[in-house]
C-alpha positions as CSV (number, residue, x, y, z in Angstrom):
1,X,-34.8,-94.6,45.7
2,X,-35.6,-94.5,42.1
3,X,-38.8,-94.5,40.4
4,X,-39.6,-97.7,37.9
5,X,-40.4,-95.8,34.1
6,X,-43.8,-97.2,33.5
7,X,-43.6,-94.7,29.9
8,X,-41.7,-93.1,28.0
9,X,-39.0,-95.7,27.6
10,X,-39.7,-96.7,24.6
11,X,-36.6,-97.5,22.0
12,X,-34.4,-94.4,21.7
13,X,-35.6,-92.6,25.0
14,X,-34.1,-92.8,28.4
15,X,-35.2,-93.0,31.8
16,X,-32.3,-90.8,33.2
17,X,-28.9,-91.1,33.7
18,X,-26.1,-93.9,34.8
19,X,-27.5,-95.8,38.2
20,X,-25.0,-96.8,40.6
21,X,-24.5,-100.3,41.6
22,X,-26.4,-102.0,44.5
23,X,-25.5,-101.3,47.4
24,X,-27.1,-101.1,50.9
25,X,-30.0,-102.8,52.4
26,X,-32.6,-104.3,49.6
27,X,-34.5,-101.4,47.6
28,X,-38.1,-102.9,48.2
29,X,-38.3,-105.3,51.2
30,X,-41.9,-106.4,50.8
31,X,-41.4,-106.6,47.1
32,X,-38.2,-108.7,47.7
33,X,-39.5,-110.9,50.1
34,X,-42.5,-112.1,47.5
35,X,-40.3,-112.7,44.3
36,X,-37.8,-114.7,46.9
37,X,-40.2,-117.0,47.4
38,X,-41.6,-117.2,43.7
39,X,-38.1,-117.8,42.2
40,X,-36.9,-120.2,44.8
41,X,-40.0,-122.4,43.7
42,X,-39.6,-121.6,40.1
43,X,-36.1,-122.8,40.5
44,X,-36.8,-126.1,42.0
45,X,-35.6,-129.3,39.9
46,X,-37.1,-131.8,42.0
47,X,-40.4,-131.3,42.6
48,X,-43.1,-134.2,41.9
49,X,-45.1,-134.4,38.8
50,X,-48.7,-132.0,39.5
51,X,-49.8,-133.0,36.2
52,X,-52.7,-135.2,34.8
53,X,-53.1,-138.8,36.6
54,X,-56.0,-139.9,35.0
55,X,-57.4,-140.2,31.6
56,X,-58.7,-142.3,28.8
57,X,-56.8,-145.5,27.9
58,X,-55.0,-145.1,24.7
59,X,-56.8,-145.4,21.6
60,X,-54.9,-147.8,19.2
61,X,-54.2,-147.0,15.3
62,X,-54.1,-143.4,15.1
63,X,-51.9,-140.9,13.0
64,X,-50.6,-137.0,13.8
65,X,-49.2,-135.0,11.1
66,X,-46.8,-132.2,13.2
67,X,-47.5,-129.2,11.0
68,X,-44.1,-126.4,12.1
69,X,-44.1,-123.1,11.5
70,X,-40.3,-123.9,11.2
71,X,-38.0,-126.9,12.6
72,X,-35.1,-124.0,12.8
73,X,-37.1,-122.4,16.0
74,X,-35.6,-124.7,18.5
75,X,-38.7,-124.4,20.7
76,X,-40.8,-125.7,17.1
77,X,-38.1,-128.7,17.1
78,X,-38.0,-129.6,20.4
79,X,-41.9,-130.0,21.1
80,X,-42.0,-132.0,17.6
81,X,-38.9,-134.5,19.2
82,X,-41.6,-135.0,21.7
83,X,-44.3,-135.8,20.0
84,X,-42.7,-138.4,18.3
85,X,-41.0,-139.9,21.8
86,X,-44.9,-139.9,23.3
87,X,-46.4,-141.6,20.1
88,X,-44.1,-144.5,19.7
89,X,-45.1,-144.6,23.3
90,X,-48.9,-144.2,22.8
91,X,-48.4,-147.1,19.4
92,X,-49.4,-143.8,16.8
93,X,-47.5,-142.5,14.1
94,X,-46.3,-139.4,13.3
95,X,-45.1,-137.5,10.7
96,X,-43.2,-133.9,10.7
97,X,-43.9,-131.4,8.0
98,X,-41.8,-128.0,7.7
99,X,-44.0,-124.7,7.2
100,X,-40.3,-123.2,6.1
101,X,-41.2,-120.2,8.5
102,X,-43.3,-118.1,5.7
103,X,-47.2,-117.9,5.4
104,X,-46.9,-119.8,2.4
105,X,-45.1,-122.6,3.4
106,X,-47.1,-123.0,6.3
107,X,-50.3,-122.8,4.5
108,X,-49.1,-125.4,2.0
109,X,-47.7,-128.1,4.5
110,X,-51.0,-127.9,6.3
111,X,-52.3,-128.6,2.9
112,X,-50.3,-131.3,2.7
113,X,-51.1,-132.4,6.2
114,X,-54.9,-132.9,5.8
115,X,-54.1,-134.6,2.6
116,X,-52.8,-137.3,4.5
117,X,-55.5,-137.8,5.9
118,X,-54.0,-137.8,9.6
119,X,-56.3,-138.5,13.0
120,X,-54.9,-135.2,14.5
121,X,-52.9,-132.0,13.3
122,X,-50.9,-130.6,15.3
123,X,-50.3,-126.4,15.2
124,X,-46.5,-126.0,16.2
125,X,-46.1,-122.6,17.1
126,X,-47.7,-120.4,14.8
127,X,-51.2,-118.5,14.6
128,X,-54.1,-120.7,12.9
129,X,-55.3,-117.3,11.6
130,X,-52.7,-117.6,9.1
131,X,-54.5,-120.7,7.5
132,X,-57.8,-120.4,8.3
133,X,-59.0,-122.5,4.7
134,X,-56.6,-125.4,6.0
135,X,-58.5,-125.0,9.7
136,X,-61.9,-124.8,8.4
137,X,-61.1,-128.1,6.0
138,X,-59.9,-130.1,9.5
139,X,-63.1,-128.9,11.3
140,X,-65.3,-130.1,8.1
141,X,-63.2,-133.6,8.0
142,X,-63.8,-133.6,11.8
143,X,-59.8,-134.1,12.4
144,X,-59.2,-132.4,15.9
145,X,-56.7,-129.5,16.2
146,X,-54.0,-129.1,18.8
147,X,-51.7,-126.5,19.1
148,X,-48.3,-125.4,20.6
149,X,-47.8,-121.5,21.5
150,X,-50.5,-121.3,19.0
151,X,-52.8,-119.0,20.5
152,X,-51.9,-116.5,23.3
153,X,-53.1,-118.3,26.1
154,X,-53.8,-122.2,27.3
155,X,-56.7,-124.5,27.1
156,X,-59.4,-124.4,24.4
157,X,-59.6,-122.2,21.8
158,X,-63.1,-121.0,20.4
159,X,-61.5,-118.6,17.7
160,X,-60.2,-120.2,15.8
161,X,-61.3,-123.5,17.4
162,X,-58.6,-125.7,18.6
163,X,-59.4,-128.4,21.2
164,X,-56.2,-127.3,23.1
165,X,-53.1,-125.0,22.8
166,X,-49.8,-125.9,25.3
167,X,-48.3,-123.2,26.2
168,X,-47.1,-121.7,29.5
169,X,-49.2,-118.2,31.2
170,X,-47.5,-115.3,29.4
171,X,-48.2,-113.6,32.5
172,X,-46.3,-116.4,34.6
173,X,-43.8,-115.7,32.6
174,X,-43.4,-112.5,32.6
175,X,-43.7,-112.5,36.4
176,X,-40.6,-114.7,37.3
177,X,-38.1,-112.9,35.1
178,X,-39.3,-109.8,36.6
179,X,-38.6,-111.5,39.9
180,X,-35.4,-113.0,39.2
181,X,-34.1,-109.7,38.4
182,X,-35.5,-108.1,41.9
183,X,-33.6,-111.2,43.4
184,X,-31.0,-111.2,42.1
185,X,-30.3,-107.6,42.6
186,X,-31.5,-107.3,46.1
187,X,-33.8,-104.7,44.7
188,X,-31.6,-102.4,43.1
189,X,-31.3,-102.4,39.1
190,X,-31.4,-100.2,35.7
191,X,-33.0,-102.4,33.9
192,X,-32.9,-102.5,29.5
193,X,-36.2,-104.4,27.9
194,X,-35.8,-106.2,25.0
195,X,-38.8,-107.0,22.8
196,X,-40.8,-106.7,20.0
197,X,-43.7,-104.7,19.7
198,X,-44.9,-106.0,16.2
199,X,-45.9,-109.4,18.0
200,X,-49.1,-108.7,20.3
201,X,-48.1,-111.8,22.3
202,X,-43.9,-110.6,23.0
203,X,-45.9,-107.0,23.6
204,X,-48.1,-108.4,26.2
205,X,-45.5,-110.1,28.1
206,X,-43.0,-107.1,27.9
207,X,-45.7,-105.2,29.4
208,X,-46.3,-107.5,32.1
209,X,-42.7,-107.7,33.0
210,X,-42.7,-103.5,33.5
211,X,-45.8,-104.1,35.1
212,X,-43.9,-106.5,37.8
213,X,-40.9,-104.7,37.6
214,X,-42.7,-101.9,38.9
215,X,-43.3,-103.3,42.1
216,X,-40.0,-102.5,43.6
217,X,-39.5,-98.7,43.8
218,X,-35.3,-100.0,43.4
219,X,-35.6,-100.9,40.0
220,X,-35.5,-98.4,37.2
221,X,-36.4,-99.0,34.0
222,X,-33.9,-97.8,31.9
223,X,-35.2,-98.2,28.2
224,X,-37.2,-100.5,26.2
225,X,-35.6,-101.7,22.8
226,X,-37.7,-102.2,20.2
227,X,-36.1,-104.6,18.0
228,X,-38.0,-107.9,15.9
229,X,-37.1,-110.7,16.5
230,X,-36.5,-111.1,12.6
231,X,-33.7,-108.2,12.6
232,X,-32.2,-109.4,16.0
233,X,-28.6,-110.1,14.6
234,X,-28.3,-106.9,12.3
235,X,-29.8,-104.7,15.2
236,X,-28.5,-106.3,18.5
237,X,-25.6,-105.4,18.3
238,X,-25.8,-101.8,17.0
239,X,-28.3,-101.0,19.7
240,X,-26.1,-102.6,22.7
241,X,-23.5,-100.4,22.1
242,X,-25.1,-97.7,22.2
243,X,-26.9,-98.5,25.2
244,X,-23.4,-98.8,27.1
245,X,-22.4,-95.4,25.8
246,X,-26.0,-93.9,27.3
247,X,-25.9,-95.8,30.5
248,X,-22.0,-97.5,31.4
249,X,-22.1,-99.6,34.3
250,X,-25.9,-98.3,35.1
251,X,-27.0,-100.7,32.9
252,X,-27.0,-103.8,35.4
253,X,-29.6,-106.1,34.1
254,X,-31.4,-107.2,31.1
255,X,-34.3,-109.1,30.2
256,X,-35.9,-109.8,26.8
257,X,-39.0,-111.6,25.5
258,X,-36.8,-114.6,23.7
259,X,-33.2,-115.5,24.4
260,X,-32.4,-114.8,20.4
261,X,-31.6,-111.2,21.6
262,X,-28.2,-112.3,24.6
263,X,-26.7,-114.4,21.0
264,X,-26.4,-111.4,19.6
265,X,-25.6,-108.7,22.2
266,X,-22.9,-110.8,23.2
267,X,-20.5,-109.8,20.7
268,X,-21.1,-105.9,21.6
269,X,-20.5,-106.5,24.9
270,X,-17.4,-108.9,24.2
271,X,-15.8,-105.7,22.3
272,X,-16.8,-103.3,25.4
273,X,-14.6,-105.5,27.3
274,X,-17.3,-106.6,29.7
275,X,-17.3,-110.1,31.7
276,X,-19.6,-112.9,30.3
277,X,-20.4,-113.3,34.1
278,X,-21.0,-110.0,35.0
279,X,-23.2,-107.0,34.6
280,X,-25.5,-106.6,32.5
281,X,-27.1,-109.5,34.3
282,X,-29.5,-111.5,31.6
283,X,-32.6,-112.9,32.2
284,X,-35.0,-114.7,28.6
285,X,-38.4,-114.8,29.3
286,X,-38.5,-117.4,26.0
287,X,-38.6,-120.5,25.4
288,X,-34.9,-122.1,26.5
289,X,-33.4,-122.7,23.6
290,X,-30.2,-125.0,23.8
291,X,-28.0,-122.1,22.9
292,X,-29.3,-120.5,26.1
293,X,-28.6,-123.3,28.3
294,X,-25.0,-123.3,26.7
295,X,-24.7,-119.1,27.5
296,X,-26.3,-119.8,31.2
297,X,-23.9,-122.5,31.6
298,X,-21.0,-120.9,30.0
299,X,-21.7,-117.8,32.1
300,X,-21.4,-116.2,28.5
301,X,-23.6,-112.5,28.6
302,X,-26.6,-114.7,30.5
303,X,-27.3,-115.8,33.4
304,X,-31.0,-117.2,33.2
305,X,-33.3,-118.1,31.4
306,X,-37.1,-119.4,31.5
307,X,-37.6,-122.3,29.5
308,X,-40.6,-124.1,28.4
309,X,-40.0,-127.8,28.9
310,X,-40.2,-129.1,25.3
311,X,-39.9,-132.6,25.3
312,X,-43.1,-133.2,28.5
313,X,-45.2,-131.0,26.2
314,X,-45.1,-133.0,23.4
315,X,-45.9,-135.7,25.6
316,X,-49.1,-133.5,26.7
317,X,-49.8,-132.9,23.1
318,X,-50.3,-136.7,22.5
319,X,-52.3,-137.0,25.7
320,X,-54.7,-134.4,24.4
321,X,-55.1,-136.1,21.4
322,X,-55.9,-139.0,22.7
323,X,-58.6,-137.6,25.2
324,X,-59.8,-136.2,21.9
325,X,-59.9,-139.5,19.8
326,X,-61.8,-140.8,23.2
327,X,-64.6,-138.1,23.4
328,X,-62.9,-136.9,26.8
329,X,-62.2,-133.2,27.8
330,X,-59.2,-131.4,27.5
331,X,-56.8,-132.0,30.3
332,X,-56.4,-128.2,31.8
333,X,-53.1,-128.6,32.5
334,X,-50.6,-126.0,32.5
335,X,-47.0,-126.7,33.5
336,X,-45.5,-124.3,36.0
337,X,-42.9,-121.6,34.5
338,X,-39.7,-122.4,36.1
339,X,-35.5,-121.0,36.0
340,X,-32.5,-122.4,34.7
341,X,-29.8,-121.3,36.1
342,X,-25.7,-122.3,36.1
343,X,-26.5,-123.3,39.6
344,X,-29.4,-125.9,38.7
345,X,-29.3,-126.6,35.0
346,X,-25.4,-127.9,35.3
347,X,-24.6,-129.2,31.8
348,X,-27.7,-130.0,30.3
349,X,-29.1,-128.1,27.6
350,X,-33.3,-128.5,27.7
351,X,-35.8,-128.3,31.1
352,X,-37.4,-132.1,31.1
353,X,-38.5,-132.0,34.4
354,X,-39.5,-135.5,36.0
355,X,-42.1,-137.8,36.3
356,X,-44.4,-137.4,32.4
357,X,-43.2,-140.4,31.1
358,X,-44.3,-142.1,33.8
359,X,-47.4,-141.0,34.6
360,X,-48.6,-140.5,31.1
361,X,-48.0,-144.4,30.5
362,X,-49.9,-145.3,33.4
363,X,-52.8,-143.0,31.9
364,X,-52.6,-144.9,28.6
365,X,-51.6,-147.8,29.6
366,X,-49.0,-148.8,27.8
């Protein structure tokens, strides 16, 4: 069986040559028989709401300013469409300001945020760091912070001090793809990483997937690509082709830290003649974006993805707030990574798994 490459499979080394395809009992029974049962749950569609139940009553008359790092990041977009579904819900207004995707833009529509005035500000999906006069103002005006994939982790943060950031474990994340590929493969796969290492967060979880990958001795690592996220469409493809020319039909599955990176291999592998539904089999460990759900759909160069479910957190968002506004704690809860797939996502294009409406309303009342 071959090894997993833990190192030295950085972009532009290899881990060996061409890997033939599975074949043969499965390359890691114990291993196989644990991600089995992880991705079966993960890939569940009807399971009951485990979220909050209880919780303050709605607090009447208040006002979020949605501060974006950009409303062209789907995943940015789609949590802000939920926080304005939950607070004509919750009887709040809302208003959406675009950070345009560059430091400066951010800093100046949080600028223009806390000149509003607002009740809350909400950090949608970039690092507070970047405006840490803008935080420090909000803290001093005692206008509480939540954020969206603003810090690296869930819950509370102390530094810089949010009173909550919504985000899935990167480690939970990282897990399932890694799983999903083990599935789906039966235990044997060459295996091509996608990520970028000049984000600390995409290089955690790209290190957590080896890390999981690693636990069947039937998957080898075949390289890690190196590529940010920025460059994606001028690089992709480049790179892709020359990973088919180093590997051919060794190359049998691919995962990447955001689905950007299946867009734009797919034209590379178009031209190489390869099957949309076929090898190499593509797993994003990002957030789900509609374009995703179309390619997983579509059976067009992927096959899964891992999506965050955009709409119920902005739902959470404006529960958080309102615990806030009510001198409650933080809710602590973390929705459960899960996979769409052709087989259980069928033409939709977003994960809104059930029950939040619901149960948020009773919560608040409303």
């Amino acid at each position: 069986m071959a090894a997993v490459c833990l190192t030295g499979c950085a972009r532009g080394t290899s881990a060996g040559g061409a890997v033939p395809p599975a074949t043969g009992p499965p390359g890691c029974p114990t291993a196989l028989a644990g991600a089995e049962a992880a991705v079966h749950r993960a890939q569940r569609t009807d399971a009951a709401w485990d979220g909050p139940t209880r919780g303050p009553r709605a607090v009447p008359g208040k006002s979020l300013v949605y501060v974006a790092q950009t409303m062209t990041n789907p995943g940015v977009a789609g949590t802000a469409t939920g926080v304005r579904e939950a607070a004509e819900a919750i009887g709040w207004s809302v208003r959406v300001l675009d950070g345009q995707g560059t430091p400066a833009g951010i800093q100046a529509a949080f600028g223009q945020a806390l000149a509003l005035r607002p009740s809350g500000v909400v950090i949608g999906g970039f690092d507070p760091r970047l405006t840490s006069q803008q935080v420090a103002k909000a803290h001093a005006d005692h206008v509480p912070l939540v954020g969206w994939h603003a810090l690296d982790t869930p819950g509370p943060g102390r530094d810089p001090a949010l009173f909550t950031n919504i985000t899935t474990r990167v480690g939970d994340v990282a897990r399932i793809s890694a799983d999903w590929i083990i599935t789906h493969s039966r235990g044997h796969a060459g295996v091509v990483l996608f990520t970028d290492a000049s984000i600390p967060f995409a290089r955690t979880k790209s290190e957590l997937i080896k890390k999981e990958l690693a636990t069947c001795s039937g998957v080898r690592l075949l390289a890690e690509e190196n590529i940010p996220v920025s460059d994606t469409s001028s690089r992709t493809p480049q790179e892709v082709s020359a990973l088919l020319a180093r590997f051919g039909d060794g190359w049998t599955y691919s995962v990447a830290i955001n689905d950007v990176y299946f867009a734009d291999a797919a034209p590379a592998l178009r031209a190489a003649r390869r099957k949309g539904a076929g090898p190499p089999f593509a797993i994003g460990a990002g957030d789900g974006d509609p374009s995703a759900f179309q390619r997983v759909n579509g059976g067009q160069f992927q096959t899964a993805t891992v999506p965050e479910a955009l709409t119920e957190q902005g739902w959470q968002i404006v529960d958080e707030f309102n615990r806030a506004f009510a001198g409650a704690p933080a809710s602590g809860y973390v929705a459960p990574v899960h996979i769409a797939t052709s087989a259980n996502s069928a033409s939709v294009t977003s994960w809104d798994p059930r029950g939040y409406r619901a149960a948020y309303r009773r919560i608040w009342g409303t």
